[in-house]
RODO-2510 file (C-alpha; in nm, 4 decimals, decimal comma):
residues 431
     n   res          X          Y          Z
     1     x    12,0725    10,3599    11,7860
     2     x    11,8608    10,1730    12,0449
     3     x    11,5170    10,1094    12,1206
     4     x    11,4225    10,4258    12,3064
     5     x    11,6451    10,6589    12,0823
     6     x    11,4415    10,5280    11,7720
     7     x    11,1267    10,5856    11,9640
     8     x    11,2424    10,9766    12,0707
     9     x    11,3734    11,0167    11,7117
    10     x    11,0181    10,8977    11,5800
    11     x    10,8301    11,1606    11,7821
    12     x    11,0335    11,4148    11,6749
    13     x    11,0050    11,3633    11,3463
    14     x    10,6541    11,3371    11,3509
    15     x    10,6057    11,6540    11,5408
    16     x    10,8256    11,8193    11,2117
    17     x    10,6744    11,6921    10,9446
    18     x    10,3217    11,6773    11,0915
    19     x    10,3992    12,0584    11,0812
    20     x    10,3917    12,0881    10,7117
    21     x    10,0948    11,8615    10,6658
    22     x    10,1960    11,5115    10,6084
    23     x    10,3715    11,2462    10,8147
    24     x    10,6672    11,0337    10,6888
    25     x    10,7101    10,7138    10,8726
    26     x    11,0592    10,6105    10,9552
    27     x    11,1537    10,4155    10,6539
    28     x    11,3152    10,6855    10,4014
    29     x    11,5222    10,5272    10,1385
    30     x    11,8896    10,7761    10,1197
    31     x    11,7701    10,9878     9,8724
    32     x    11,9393    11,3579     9,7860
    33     x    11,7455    11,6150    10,0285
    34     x    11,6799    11,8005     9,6542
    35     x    11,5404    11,4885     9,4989
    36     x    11,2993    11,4342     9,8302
    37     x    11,1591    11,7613     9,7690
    38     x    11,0350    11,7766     9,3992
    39     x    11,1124    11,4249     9,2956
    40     x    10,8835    11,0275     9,2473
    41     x    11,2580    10,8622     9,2153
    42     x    11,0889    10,4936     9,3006
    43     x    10,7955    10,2662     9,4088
    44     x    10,5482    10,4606     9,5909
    45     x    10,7378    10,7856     9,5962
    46     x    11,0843    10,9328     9,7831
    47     x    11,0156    10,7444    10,0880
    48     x    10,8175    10,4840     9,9566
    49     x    10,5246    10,5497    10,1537
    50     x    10,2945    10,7100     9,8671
    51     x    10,3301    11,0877    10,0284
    52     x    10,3646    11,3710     9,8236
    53     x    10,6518    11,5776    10,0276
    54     x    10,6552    11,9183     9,7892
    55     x    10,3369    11,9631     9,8212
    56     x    10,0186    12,1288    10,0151
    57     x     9,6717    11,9559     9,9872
    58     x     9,4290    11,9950     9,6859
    59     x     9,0929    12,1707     9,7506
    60     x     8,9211    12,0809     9,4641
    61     x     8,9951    11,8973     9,1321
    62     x     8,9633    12,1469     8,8307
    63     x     8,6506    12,1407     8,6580
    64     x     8,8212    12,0920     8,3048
    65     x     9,1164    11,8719     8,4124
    66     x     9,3230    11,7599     8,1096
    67     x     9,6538    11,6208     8,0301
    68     x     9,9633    11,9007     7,9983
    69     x    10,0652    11,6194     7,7490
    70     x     9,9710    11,3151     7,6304
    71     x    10,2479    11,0022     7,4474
    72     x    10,1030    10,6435     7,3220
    73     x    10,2905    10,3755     7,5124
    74     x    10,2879     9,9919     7,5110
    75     x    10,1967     9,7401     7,7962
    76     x    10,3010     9,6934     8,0916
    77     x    10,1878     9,7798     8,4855
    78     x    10,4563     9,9050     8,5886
    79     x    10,4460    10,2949     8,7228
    80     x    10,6460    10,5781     8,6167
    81     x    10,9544    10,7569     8,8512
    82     x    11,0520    11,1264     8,8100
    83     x    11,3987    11,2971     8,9234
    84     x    11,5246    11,6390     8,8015
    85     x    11,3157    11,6679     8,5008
    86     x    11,3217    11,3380     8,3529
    87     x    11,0790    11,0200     8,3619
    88     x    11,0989    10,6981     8,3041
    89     x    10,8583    10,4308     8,2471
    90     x    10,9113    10,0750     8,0981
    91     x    10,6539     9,9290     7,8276
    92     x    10,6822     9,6192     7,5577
    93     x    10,6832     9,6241     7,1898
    94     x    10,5443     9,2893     7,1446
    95     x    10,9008     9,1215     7,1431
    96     x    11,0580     9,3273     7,4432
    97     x    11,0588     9,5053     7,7145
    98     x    11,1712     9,8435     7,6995
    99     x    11,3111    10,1020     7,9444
   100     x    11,2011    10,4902     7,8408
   101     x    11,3361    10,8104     7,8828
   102     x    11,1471    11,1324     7,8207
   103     x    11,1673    11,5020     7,9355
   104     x    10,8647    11,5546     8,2537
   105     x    10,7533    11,8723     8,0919
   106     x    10,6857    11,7598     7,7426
   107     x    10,6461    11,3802     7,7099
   108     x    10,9646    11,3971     7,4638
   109     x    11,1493    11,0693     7,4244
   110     x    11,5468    11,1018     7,4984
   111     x    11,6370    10,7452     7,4343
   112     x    11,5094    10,3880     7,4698
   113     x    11,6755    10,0340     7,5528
   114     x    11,5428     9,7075     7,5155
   115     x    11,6233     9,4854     7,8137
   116     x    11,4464     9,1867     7,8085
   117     x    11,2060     8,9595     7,6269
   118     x    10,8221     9,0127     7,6797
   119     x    10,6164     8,7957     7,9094
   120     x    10,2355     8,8432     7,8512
   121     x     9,9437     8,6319     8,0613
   122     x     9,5858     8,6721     8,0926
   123     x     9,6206     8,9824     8,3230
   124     x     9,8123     9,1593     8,0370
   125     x    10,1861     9,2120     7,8359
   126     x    10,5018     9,3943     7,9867
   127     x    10,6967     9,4787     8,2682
   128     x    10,4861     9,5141     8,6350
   129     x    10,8224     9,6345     8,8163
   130     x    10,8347    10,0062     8,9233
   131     x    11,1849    10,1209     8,8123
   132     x    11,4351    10,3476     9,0365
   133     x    11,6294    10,6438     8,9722
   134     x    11,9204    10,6974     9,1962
   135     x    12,1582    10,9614     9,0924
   136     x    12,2839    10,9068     8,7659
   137     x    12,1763    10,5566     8,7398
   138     x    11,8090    10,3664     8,6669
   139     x    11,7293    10,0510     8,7846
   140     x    11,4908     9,8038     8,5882
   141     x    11,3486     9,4718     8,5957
   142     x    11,1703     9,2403     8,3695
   143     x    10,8903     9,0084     8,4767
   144     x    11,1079     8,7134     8,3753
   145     x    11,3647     8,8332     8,6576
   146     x    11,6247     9,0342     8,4176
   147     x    11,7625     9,2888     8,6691
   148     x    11,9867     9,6033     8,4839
   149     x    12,1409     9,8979     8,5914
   150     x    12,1331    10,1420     8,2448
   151     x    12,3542    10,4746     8,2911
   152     x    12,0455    10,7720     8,3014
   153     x    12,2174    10,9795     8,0861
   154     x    12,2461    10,7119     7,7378
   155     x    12,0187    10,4382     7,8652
   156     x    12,3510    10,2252     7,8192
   157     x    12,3761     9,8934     8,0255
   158     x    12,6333     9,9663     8,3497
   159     x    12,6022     9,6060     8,4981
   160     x    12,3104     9,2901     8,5431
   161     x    12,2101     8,9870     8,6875
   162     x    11,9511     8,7472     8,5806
   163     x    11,7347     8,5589     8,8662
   164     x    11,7420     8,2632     8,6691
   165     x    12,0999     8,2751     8,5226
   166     x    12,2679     8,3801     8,8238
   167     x    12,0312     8,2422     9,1170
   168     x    11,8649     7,8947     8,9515
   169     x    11,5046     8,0900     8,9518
   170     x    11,3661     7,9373     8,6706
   171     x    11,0464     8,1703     8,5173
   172     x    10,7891     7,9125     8,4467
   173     x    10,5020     8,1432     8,3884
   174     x    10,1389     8,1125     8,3551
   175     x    10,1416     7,7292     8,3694
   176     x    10,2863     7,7072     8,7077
   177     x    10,0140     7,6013     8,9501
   178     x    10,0864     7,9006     9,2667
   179     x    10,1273     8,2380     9,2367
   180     x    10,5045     8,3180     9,2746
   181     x    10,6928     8,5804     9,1660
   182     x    10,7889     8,2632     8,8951
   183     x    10,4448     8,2486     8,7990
   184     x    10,3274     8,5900     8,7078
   185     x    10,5910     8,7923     8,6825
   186     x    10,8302     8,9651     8,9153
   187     x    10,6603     9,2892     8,9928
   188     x    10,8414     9,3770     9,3157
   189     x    11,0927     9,6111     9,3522
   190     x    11,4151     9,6421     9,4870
   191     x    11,5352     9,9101     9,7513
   192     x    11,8532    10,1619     9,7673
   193     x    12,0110    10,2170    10,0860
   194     x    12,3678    10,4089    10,0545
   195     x    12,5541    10,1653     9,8379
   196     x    12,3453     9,8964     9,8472
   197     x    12,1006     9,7824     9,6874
   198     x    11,8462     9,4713     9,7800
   199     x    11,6460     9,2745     9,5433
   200     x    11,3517     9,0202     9,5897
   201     x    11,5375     8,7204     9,3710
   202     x    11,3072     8,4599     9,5350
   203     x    11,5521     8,1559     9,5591
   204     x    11,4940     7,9268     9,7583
   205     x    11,8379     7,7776     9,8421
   206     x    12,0012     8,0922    10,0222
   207     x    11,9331     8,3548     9,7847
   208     x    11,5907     8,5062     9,8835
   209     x    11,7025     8,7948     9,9119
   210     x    12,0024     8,9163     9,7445
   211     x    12,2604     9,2671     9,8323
   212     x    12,4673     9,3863     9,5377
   213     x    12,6984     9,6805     9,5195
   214     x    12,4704     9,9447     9,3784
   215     x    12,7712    10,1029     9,1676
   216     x    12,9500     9,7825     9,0279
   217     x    12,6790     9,4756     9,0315
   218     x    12,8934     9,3123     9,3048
   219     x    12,7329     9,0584     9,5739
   220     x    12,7604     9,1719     9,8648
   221     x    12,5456     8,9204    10,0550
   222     x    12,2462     8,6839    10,0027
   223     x    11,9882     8,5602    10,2254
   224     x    11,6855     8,3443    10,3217
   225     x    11,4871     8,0376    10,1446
   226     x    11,1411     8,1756    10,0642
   227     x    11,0103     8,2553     9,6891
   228     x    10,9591     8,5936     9,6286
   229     x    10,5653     8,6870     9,5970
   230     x    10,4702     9,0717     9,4246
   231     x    10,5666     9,2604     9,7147
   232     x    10,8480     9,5634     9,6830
   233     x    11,0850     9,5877     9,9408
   234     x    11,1208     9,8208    10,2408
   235     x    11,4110     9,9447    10,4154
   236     x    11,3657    10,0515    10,7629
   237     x    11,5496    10,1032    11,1072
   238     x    11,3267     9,8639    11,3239
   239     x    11,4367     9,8100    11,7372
   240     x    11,7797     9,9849    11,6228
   241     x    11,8373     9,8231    11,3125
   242     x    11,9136     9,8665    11,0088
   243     x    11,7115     9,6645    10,8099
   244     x    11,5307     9,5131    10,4508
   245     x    11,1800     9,4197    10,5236
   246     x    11,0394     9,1343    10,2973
   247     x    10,7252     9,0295    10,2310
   248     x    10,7959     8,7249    10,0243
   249     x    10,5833     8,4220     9,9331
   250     x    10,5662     8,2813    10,2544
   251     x    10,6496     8,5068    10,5714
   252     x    10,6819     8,8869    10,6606
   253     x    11,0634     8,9260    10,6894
   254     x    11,3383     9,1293    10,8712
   255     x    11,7203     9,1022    10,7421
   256     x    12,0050     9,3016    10,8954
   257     x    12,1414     9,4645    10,6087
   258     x    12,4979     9,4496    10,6756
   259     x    12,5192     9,0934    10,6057
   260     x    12,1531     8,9589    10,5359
   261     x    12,0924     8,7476    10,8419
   262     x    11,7261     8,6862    10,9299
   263     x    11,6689     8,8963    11,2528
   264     x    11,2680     8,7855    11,2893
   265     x    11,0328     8,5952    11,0347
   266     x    10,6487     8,5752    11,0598
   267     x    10,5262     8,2751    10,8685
   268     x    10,2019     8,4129    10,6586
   269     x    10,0781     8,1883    10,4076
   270     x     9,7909     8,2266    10,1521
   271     x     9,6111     8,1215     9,8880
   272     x     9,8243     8,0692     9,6292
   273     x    10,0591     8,2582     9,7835
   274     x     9,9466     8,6095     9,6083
   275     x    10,1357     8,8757     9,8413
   276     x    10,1124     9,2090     9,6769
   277     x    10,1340     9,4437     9,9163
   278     x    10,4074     9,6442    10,0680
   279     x    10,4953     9,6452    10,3983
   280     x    10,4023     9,9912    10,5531
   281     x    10,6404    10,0808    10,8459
   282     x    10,5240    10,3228    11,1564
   283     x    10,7763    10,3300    11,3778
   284     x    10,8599     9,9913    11,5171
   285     x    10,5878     9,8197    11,3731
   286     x    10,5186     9,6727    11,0394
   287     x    10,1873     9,6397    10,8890
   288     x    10,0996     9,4213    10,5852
   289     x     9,7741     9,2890    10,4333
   290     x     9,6038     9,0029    10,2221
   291     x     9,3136     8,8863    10,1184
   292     x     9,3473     8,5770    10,3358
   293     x     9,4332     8,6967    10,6528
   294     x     9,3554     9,0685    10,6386
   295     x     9,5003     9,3403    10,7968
   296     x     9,7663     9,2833    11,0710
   297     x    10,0680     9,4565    11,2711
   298     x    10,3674     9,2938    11,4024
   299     x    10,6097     9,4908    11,6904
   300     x    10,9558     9,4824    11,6514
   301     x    11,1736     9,5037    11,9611
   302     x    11,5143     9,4016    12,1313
   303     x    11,5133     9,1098    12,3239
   304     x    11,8688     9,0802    12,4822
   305     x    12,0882     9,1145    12,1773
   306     x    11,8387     8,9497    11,9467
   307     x    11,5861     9,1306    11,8030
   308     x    11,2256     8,9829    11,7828
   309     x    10,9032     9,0515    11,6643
   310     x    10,5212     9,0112    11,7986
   311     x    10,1613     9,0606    11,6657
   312     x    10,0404     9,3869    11,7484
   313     x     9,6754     9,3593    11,6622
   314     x     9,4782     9,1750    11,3679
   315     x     9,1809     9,3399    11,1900
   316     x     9,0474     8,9860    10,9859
   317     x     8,7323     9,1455    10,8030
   318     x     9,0168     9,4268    10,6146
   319     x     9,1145     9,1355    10,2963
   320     x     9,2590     9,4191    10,0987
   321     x     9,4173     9,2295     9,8199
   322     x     9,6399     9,4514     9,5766
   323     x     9,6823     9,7980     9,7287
   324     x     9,8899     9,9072    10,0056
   325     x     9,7622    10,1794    10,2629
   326     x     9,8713    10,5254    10,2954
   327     x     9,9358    10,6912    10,6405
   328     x     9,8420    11,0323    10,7191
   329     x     9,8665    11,1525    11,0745
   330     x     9,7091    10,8351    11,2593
   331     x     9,5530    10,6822    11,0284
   332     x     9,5479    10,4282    10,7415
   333     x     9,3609    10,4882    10,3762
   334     x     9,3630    10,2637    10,1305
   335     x     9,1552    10,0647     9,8920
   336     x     8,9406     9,8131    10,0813
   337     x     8,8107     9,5035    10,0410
   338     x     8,4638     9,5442     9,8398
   339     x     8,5416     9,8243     9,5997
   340     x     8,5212    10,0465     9,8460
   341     x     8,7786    10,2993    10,0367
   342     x     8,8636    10,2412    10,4117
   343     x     9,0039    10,4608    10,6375
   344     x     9,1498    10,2407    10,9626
   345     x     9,3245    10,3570    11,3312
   346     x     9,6545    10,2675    11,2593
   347     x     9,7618    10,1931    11,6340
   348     x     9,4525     9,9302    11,7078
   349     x     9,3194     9,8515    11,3350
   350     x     8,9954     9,9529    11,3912
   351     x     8,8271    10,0644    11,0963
   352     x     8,6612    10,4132    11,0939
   353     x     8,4658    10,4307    10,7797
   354     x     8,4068    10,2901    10,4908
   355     x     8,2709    10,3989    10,1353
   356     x     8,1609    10,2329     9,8448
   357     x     8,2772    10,3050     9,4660
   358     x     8,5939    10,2571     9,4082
   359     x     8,6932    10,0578     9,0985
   360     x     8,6683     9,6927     9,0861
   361     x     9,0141     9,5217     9,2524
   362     x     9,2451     9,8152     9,2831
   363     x     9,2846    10,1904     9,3625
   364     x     9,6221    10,3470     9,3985
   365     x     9,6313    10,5852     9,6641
   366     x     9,8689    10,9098     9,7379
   367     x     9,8837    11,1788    10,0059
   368     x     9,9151    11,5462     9,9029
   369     x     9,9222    11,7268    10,2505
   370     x     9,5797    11,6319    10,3944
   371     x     9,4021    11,5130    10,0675
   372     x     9,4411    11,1671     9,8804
   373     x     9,4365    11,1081     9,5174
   374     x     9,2900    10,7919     9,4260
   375     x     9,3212    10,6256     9,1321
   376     x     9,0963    10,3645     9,1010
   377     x     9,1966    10,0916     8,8667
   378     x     8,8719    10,1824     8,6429
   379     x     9,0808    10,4589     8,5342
   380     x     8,9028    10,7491     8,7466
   381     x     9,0808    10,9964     8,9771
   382     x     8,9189    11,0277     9,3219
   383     x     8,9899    11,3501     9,5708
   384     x     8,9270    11,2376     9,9049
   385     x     9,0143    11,4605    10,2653
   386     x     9,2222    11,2570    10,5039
   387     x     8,9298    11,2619    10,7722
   388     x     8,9643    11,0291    10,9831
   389     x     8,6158    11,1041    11,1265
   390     x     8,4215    11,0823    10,8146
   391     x     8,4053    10,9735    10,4264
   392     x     8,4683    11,3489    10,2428
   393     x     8,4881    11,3426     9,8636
   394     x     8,6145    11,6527     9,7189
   395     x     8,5701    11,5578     9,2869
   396     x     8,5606    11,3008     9,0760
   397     x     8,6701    11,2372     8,7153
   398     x     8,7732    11,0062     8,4700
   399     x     9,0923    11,0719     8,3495
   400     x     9,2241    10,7112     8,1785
   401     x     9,1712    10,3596     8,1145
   402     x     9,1845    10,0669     8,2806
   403     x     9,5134    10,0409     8,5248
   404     x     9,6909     9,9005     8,7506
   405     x     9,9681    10,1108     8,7351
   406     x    10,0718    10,3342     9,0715
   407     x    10,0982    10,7162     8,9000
   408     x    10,3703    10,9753     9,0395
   409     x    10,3425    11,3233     9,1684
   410     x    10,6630    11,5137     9,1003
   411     x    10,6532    11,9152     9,1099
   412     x    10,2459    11,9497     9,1430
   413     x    10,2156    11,7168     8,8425
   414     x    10,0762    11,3868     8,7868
   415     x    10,2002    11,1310     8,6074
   416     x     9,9170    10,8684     8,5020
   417     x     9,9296    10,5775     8,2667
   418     x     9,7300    10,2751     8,1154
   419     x     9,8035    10,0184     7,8553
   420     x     9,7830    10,2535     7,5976
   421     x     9,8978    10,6300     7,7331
   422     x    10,0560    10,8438     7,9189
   423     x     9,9686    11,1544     8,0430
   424     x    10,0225    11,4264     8,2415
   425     x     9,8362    11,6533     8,4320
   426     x     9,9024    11,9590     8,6432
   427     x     9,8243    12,0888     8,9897
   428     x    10,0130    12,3706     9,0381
   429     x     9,6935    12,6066     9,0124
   430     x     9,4384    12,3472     9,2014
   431     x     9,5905    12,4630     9,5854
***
């Protein structure tokens, strides 16, 4: 596909889905057309860009809103995935961490399997990876880099790799002096595309990023020299191409993913090298954000038979730190800076409004048609309209403790946890 049929496929698409009240940038993960509609198979949703695609926007959050159900669960910040009636979430005992199964309508465990011993730090015990569900397979990882693929079904191993085993990425931990992936955990995940599937190993001889055969465990490729940082992955079709965006320790990063060459890098160091964010993908630009540098976009074109990128625009004073933004029509929303919630122009960068109140580092943030659920990492749920004109808050209530876990949306329910629960709640009567 070149340039200009990416662009005309783009508009189309938008046209479509802006239709039925949300916009999907180009970046969608192969997922079953059945799963896209009622399923949260992975980080951030079935296209990984925090939209909601079975459902029409909220008017108002019910005035007695409580949990469907309700289970007591161990650490961890990881966030719960849903597909065809099941979730999983991953937690720690105190020894190890553990990969759940449970029925979405009733909280009731099918089967458990320990996959890895328990890292804990200051910031808290258990697994910070998102898992994925594709087909009849689930994907976990451990913060010390213990990668499986468990068969959905049993919860029994199918294959693994170990980032430290297989790759020479020792996990020092805690007493490591910059904030790698090897330092507090790796809490970025992987992406599916077809049979493939990419994950942020974080070596730094050749192995950066890593392809495996998503059936067998196979290498298929591996890639780059930067350490991996706390970003998840992104798969997108950028100037034509087929492509894993990074955004690793030490640059923003495209790799063609037939055979993992580096097609552009953009060198963006911070202090201590804490990239959380993902990279959001409109069109042919990627967007990322720090709390060092801000808010920026980088273009990706064709230049001859190369492909190449360029900064778009740079919005400095935007130092979100931990969440990633959420696009709705033209616009950005997201946590911002200085516990408050932005909403930004996502073609310039210019910032529209701001509002103050949101949590104290981190609010998750979801689009359900032209609302946004916010989940502040205080533990209260925000309903906010996706005006771009003006700040519009549409309830307010607490409905957890403290997290920094991203919730699902699968089937007008929500899927919320902290370090001690997890609970569900419905919307199905809230339209």
């Amino acid at each position: 596909m070149n340039s200009n049929s990416s662009k005309h496929l783009w508009r189309w698409s938008r046209w479509l889905i802006t239709s039925c009240l949300a916009i999907v940038p180009l970046a969608v993960v192969n997922w079953p057309c059945a799963a896209i509609d009622n399923d949260w198979p992975q980080w951030r949703g079935p296209a990984r860009n925090a939209i909601a695609l079975d459902a029409r926007s909220i008017a108002s959050l019910p005035a007695d809103l409580k949990p469907v159900w309700k289970i007591r669960i161990g650490g961890g910040h990881s966030g719960p995935v849903v597909a065809g009636g099941k979730l999983v979430y991953l937690d720690e005992d105190g020894e190890q961490e553990i990969a759940h199964l449970i029925e979405a309508k009733s909280g009731r465990e099918i089967w458990r399997t320990p996959f890895a011993s328990m890292y804990q730090d200051e910031w808290g015990a258990g697994p910070r990876s998102t898992p994925t569900i594709d087909g009849a397979r689930v994907y976990v990882q451990s913060c010390n880099g213990e990668f499986r693929c468990l068969n959905l079904a049993d919860g029994k191993p199918i294959w693994a790799t170990s980032f430290e085993k297989d790759f020479g990425v020792v996990f020092v931990g805690s007493k490591a002096n910059e904030g790698t992936a090897r330092r507090r955990g790796n809490n970025g995940s992987g992406v599916i595309d077809a049979d493939r599937i990419v994950l942020p190993v974080g070596s730094t001889t050749g192995a950066s990023l890593v392809c495996f055969d998503k059936h067998t465990g196979a290498m298929l490729w591996k890639s780059g020299e930067d350490e991996a940082a706390y970003s998840s992955l992104m798969m997108a079709t950028l100037a034509g191409v087929r492509q894993v965006v990074a955004f690793t320790a030490d640059a923003l990063v495209g790799a063609d993913l037939r055979d993992g060459k580096i097609l552009w890098r953009e060198p963006l160091k911070t202090n201590a090298k804490r990239h959380t964010a993902s990279p959001v993908i409109i069109g042919d630009t990627v967007l990322v954000n720090s709390h060092t540098f801000g808010l920026i976009a980088f273009r990706i074109s064709k230049l001859g038979g190369s492909v190449k990128s360029e900064q778009a625009w740079l919005n400095a004073d935007l130092k979100i730190n931990l969440a990633t933004p959420v696009v709705v029509g033209d616009y950005l929303f997201s946590h911002g800076p200085a516990k408050n919630f932005v909403c930004v122009e996502a073609q310039t960068g210019k910032q529209h409004w701001a509002q103050d109140g949101f949590g104290k580092e981190y609010s998750s943030t979801l689009a359900v048609g032209k609302t946004l659920l916010v989940l502040t990492d205080l533990g209260e749920l925000v309903l906010v309209a996706a005006n771009p004109d003006k700040y519009v808050e549409l309830g307010r209530q607490q409905i957890c403790g403290k997290t920094w876990s991203f919730p699902a949306f699968a089937g007008g329910k929500l899927y919320v946890r902290d370090n001690k629960d997890l609970q569900c709640f419905d919307f199905t009567g809230a339209k």
